[in-house]
N, C-alpha and C positions, 0 to 999 in steps of 0.2 A: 542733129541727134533726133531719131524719134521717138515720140512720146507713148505710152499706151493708148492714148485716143485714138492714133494713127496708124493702129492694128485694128481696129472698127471696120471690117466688111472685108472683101474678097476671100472668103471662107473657100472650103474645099468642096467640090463637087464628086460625088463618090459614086457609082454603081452600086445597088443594092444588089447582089448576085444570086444568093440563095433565099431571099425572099420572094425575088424575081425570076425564080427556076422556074422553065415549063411557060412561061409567061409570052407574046408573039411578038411582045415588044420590050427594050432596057426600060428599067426605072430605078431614075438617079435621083441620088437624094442631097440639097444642099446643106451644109453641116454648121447653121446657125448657132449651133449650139457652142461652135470653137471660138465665138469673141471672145473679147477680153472679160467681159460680162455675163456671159455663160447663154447670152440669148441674142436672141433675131432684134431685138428691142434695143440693143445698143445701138444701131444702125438711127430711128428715128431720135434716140434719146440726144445724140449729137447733131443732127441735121435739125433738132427743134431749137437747143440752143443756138448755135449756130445762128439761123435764121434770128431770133430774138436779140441778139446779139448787133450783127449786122442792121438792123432796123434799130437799133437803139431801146429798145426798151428794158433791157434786163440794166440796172445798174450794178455797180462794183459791191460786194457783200450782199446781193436781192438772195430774199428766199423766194425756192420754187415748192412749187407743191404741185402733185397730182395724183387723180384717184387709179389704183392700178391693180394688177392682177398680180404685182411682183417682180415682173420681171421688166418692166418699162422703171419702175423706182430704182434696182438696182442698176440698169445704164445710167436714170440720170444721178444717180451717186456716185458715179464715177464721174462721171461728165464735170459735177458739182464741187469735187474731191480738184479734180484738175483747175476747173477756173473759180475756184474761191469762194461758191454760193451755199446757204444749208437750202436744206431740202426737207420737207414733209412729203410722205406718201399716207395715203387711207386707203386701206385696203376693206374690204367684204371681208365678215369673217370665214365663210367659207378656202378662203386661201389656207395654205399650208404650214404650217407652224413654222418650218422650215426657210420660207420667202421672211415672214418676218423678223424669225431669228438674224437671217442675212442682211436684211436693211438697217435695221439697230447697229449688226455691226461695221455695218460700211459709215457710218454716222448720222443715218435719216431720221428724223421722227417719225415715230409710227401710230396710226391710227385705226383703231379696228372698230369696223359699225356693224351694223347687224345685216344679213340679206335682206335686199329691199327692194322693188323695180323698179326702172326710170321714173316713173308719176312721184315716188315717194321721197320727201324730201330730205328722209335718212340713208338713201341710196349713195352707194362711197362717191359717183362724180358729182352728185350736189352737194355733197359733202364739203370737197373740195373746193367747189367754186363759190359756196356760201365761208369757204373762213380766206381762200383769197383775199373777196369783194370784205370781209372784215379787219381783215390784218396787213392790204396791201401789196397779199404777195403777188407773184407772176405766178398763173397756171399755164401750165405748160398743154395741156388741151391737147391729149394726144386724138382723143376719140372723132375730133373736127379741125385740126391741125393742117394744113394744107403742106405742110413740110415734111409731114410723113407719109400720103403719096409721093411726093414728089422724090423722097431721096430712094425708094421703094421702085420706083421708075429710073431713077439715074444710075441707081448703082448695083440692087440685090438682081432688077431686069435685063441691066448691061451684062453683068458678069453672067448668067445663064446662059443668053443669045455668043456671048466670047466660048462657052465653052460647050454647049449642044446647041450649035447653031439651026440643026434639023427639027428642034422641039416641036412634038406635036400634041401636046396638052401641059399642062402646068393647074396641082392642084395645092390647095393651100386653106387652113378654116381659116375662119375673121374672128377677131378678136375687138381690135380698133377699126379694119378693114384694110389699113394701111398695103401691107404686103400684095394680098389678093390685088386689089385696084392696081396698086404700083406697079407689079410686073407684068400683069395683062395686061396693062396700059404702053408698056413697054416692047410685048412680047406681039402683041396685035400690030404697032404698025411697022414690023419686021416681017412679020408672019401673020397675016391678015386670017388664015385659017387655020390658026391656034387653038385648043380647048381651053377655057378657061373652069375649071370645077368646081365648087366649095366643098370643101368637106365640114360637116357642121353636124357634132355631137345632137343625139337621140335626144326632145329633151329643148333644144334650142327650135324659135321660130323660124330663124333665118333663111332655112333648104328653102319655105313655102313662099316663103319673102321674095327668091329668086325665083322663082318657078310661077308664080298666080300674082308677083307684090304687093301680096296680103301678110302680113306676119301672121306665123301658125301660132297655135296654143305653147303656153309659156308652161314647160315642165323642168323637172329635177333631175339633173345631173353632176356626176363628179367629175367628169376631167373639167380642169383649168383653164383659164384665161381665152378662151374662144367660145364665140355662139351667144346667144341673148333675145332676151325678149322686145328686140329692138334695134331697126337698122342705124346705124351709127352714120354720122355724114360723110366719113374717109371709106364705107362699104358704095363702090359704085355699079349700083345694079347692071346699069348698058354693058359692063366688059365681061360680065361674069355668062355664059354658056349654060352651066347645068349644076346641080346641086346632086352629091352624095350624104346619106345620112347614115352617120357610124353610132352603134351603139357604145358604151363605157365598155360592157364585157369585151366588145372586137377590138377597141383600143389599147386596152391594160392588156391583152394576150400578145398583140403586135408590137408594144412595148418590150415586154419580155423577150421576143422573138429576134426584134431589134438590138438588144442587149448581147444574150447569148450565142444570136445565130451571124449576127453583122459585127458584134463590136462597137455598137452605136450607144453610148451610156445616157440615153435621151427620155425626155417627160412624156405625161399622158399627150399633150396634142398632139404632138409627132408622131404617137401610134395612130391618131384618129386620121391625119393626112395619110400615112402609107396606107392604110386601110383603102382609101379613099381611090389612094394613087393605084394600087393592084387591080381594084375593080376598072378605072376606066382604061390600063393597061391592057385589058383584055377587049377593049374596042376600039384604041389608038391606030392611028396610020402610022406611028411613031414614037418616038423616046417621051418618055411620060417621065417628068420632073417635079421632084414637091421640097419643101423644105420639113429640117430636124430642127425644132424650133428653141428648145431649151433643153437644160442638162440635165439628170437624174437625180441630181446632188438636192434638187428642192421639193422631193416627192417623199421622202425615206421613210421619212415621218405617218405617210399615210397609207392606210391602211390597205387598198390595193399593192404598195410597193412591199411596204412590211411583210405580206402574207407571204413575200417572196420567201 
C-alpha cells in the first residue's frame, strides 16, 4: 500500500505553449507544485529526514524545527504527521499570512520574527538554530543540508534528463540553492553543455554573486522564498552559467499569465523562473526547462494576488 509520502516527486513535465509562442525554442515547465505538499520542497523535506533517520539521529517523538519560507515547514509537516515527530517552523515575517495559516493547521508551531539579515541574530535561521542548541531539538538545516542537493540530483535531475533528454538550459531561482545545484549537477554530467541560469528577483544579491562572486547590494522585494542577501552552502556557484534578474512587476504579470493563459495555479517564484526561462529561450540551442515551484493557494492573501 502506498503512502502519501510516496507520491513525493515524479511530477509532470508540461510544455508551456502559449507563453512560449513565437519563441525558437519549447519551454517546459516542471509542475512542483502537484506534490502532496503543494511545493518543490516536499522532495528535500523527505530526503532530510530520511537521511537523519538512517544516521540515527532523529529519535522516536524528536521535534524538528526549521527556519523557512513556508513551504519547506509544510513538507516537513507532512513528513512529521507521517513518522510521528512535532515540528516548529520560524518564519520572517514577510511571509504570507497564508503559509502560516497552513502550518498551524498541519500541526507546526509557528514562529514569526521580524526581517532581519544573516549577521543578525533575530534572523528566522538563527532563530532556529539558537532554540534547537536550547531545547534539543533536530534542525533540519535545509539551507547547508547536503541531502538536499543530493535528492535535487537524484531525483527532480533524473526525471528532467528521462523526459527532455535534449535539455539545453535549465533555469530555476535559489532559495536554499538546493534545486539549482541539484539538477545542474545532474544535468552537467549528462549533458556537459547545458545552461545552467538563476533567475533571482530584483532586490536579491545573488545574480552579482554569480557573475563577479561578490554578493550585490541587499534590496527590497516581494516575491517569496528565493534570492538573499547571502550565498547559502547548498547555492553551488561552479554549476551555475549565468544569472537572470526578474523584477516583482515581470513576475506577478507572468503569474497571472501562467494562471489564465496556461492553467498553471502557481506562486510568485514561478513567475520569476518563467520570466527567466523565456528570455534565455530566446538564446537556447534547445528545450529550456524550469520549474513551477509552489501553488497559488499561499499568495491570496497578498496583495499582488488580491488586486487580481
Amino acid at each position: 500500500m502506498r503512502t502519501l509520502l510516496d507520491l513525493i516527486g515524479n511530477t509532470p513535465l508540461v510544455q508551456l505553449t502559449r507563453i512560449g509562442a513565437g519563441l525558437p525554442v519549447p519551454i517546459y515547465a516542471k509542475c512542483e507544485h502537484l506534490n502532496p505538499g503543494g511545493s518543490i520542497k516536499d522532495r528535500i523535506a523527505l530526503a532530510i529526514v530520511d537521511d537523519a533517520e538512517a544516521r540515527g539521529v532523529l529519535r522516536p517523538g524528536a521535534t524538528l524545527i526549521e527556519g523557512t519560507a513556508g513551504n519547506t515547514g509544510v513538507g516537513l509537516a507532512l513528513v512529521a504527521a507521517a513518522r510521528g515527530y512535532r515540528l516548529v517552523c520560524v518564519l520572517p515575517e514577510k511571509m504570507s499570512l497564508d503559509k502560516r495559516q497552513a502550518l498551524a493547521a498541519l500541526g507546526a508551531q509557528v514562529i514569526v520574527v521580524a526581517n532581519a539579515p544573516p549577521s543578525s541574530p533575530d534572523n528566522f535561521r538563527n532563530v532556529a538554530a539558537r532554540l534547537a542548541a536550547e531545547n534539543g531539538w533536530f534542525l533540519t538545516r535545509q539551507f547547508d543540508n547536503p541531502a538536499n542537493v543530493a535528492v535535487h540530483a537524484a531525483t527532480t535531475g533524473a526525471e528532467i534528463l528521462r523526459d527532455v533528454p535534449d535539455v539545453a538550459a535549465f533555469v530555476a531561482g535559489a532559495g536554499t540553492g538546493g534545486t539549482i545545484s541539484g539538477v545542474g549537477r545532474a544535468l552537467k554530467a549528462a549533458r556537459p553543455d547545458v545552461r545552467i541560469v538563476l533567475a533571482d528577483p530584483v532586490g536579491s544579491g545573488l545574480a552579482d554573486w554569480v557573475e563577479t562572486g561578490i554578493i550585490g547590494p541587499d534590496g527590497a522585494y516581494a516575491v517569496e522564498g528565493i534570492g538573499g542577501s547571502e550565498a547559502p552552502v547548498n547555492l553551488h556557484r561552479h554549476v551555475i552559467d549565468a544569472a537572470e534578474r526578474v523584477s516583482d512587476e515581470e513576475s506577478f504579470a507572468m503569474v497571472r499569465r501562467l494562471v489564465r493563459d496556461e492553467g498553471m495555479l502557481v506562486g510568485g517564484s514561478s513567475g520569476t523562473n518563467v520570466v527567466a526561462a523565456v528570455r534565455a529561450a530566446q538564446r537556447a540551442s534547445g528545450p529550456v526547462v524550469t520549474v513551477l515551484t509552489d501553488g497559488w493557494d499561499r499568495y491570496r492573501s497578498k496583495p499582488w494576488m488580491a488586486g487580481w
